[in-house]
N, C-alpha and C positions, 0 to 999 in steps of 0.2 A: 540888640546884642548879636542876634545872629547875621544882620547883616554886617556886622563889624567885623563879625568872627571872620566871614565870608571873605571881606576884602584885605582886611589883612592875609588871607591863604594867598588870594592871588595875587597879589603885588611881593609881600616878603616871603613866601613859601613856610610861612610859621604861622602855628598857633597858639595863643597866647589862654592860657584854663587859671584861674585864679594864681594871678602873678607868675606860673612857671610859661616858660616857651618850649612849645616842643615844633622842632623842624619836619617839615614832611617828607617822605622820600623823592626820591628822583629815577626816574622820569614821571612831575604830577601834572594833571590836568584837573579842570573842572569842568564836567557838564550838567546844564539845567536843562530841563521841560519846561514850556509856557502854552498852558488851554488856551485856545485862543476865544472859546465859548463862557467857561466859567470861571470868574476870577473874585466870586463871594469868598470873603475870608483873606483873601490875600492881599500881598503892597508892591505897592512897583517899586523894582530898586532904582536905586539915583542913578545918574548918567554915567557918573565918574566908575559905578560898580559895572555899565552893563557897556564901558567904552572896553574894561580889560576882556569882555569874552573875544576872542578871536572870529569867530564867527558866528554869525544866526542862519541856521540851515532852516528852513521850512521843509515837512514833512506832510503832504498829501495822503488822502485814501488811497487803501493798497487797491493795484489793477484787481479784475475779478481772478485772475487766473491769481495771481501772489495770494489773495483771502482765502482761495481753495486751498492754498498751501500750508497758508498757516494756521487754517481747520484742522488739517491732515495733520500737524504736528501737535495740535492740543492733542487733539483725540485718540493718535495714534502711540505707541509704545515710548519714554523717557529718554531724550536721544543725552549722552554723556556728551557735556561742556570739554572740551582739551584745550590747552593752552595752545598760540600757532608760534608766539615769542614770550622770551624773558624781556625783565624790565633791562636787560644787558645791552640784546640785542636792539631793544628801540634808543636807546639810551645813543648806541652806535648809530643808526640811521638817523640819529637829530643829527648828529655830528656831521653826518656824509652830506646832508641835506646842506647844511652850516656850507660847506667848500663846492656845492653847484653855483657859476660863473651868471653873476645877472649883469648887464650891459647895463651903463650909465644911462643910455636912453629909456630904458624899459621903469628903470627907479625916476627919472625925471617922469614919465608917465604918471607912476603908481600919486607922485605927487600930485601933478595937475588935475588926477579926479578926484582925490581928499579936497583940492583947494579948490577945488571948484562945486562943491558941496557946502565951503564956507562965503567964499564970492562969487557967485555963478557968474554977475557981469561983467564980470573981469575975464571970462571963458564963452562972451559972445548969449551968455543965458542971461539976459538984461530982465525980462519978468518972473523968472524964476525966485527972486531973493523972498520976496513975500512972502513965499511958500515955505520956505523953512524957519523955523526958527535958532535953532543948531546945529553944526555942520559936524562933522565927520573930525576928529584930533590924529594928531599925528602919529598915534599910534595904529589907525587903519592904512597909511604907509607903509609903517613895519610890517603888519599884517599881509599886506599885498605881497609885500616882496617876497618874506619868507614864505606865502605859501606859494608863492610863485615858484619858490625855489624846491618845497616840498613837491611838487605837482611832477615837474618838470625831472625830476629824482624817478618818481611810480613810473613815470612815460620813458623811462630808460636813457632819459640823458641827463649829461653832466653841466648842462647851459640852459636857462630858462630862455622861452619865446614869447613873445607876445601875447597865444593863444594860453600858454599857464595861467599870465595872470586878467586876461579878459574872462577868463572861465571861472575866477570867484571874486569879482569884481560885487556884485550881488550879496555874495552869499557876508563878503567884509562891510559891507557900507549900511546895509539897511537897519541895522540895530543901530546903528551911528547917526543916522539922520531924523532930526527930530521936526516935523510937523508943522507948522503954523496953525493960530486956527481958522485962519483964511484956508489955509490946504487943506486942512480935516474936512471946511464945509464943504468944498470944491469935492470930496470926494477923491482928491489923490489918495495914491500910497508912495513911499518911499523908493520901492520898486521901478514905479511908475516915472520918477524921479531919475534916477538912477540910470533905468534905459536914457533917457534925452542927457544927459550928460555922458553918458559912453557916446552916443553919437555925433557930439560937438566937441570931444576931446580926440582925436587920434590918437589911433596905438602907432607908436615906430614899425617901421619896417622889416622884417626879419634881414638877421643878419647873414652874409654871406655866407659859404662855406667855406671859406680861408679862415674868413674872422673868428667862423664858431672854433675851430681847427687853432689857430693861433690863442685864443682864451683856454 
């Protein structure tokens, strides 16, 4: 039930409590935790639940200097939470995000590594297909583009480049890619994956300055 509840939030923005719907606000997002030590007690969601999260960020040990920091902030005095935006204001930067200019080439990109995650040898990666069992949906496409287009917004322009969307190339694909258990035994990861098809797929060329200029 709650992972029903769950995908229903993120596909129709509603949730559905004995028979009533109640719509969520806007601007919503979902994020989970996943231990990657203990998973006693717990269920893995199906594919189809864990293709709508937009990204899987990995999260490492803090350096020793950042653990000093956040000693320093347990220990030290209640620092007060303040808002930095309204949900007004994000709500407006989805929008801005929505009208930054991505070139045909960079989305024909965003394609050939989703598809080459479903047919590697069809992208020159002939012994790769073994290794996966499920590839990446079209919705890690969408996901490229638009954060390529969010990226590319923070870095203060109004055109995505190449380097937006090779820089969460990773972070869209690797919850998307599922395993073999020829790949499991081999000791891959998805990452690992990942890298060798960014390298046998080009990114486009950055566009000129006329062109960025004229878009």
């Amino acid at each position: 039930k709650v992972q029903s509840a769950l995908l229903e939030v993120m596909q129709e923005r509603q949730v559905t409590i004995a028979g009533e719907t109640h719509k969520v606000p806007r601007p919503f997002l979902v994020m989970a935790t996943q231990n990657p030590i203990e998973t006693e007690g717990t269920y893995p969601l199906p594919e189809a639940q864990v293709d709508r999260f937009m990204m899987k960020v990995l999260v490492d040990y803090p350096t020793d200097e950042e653990e000093f920091v956040i000693v320093q902030r347990v220990i030290g005095p209640p620092v007060e939470a303040v808002p930095v935006a309204t949900t007004e204001q994000l709500a407006a930067l989805q929008a801005e995000a929505r009208r930054v200019y991505v070139d045909p080439s960079l989305i024909q990109y965003a394609v050939k590594l989703v598809s080459a995650t479903r047919t590697p040898d069809k992208h020159g990666l002939k012994d790769m297909g073994r290794f996966i069992t499920f590839g990446a949906s079209p919705r890690a496409s969408i996901s490229l583009t638009e954060g390529a287009r969010a990226l590319a917004l923070l870095r203060g322009r109004s055109y995505a480049l190449p380097e937006d969307m090779t820089a969460l190339v990773p972070d869209v694909l690797r919850h998307r890619v599922t395993l073999s258990y020829e790949g499991l035994s081999e000791g891959l990861t998805p990452d690992g994956l990942i890298e060798k098809i960014m390298r046998a797929v080009p990114a486009p060329p950055k566009p000129l300055e006329h062109e960025k200029l004229a878009a």
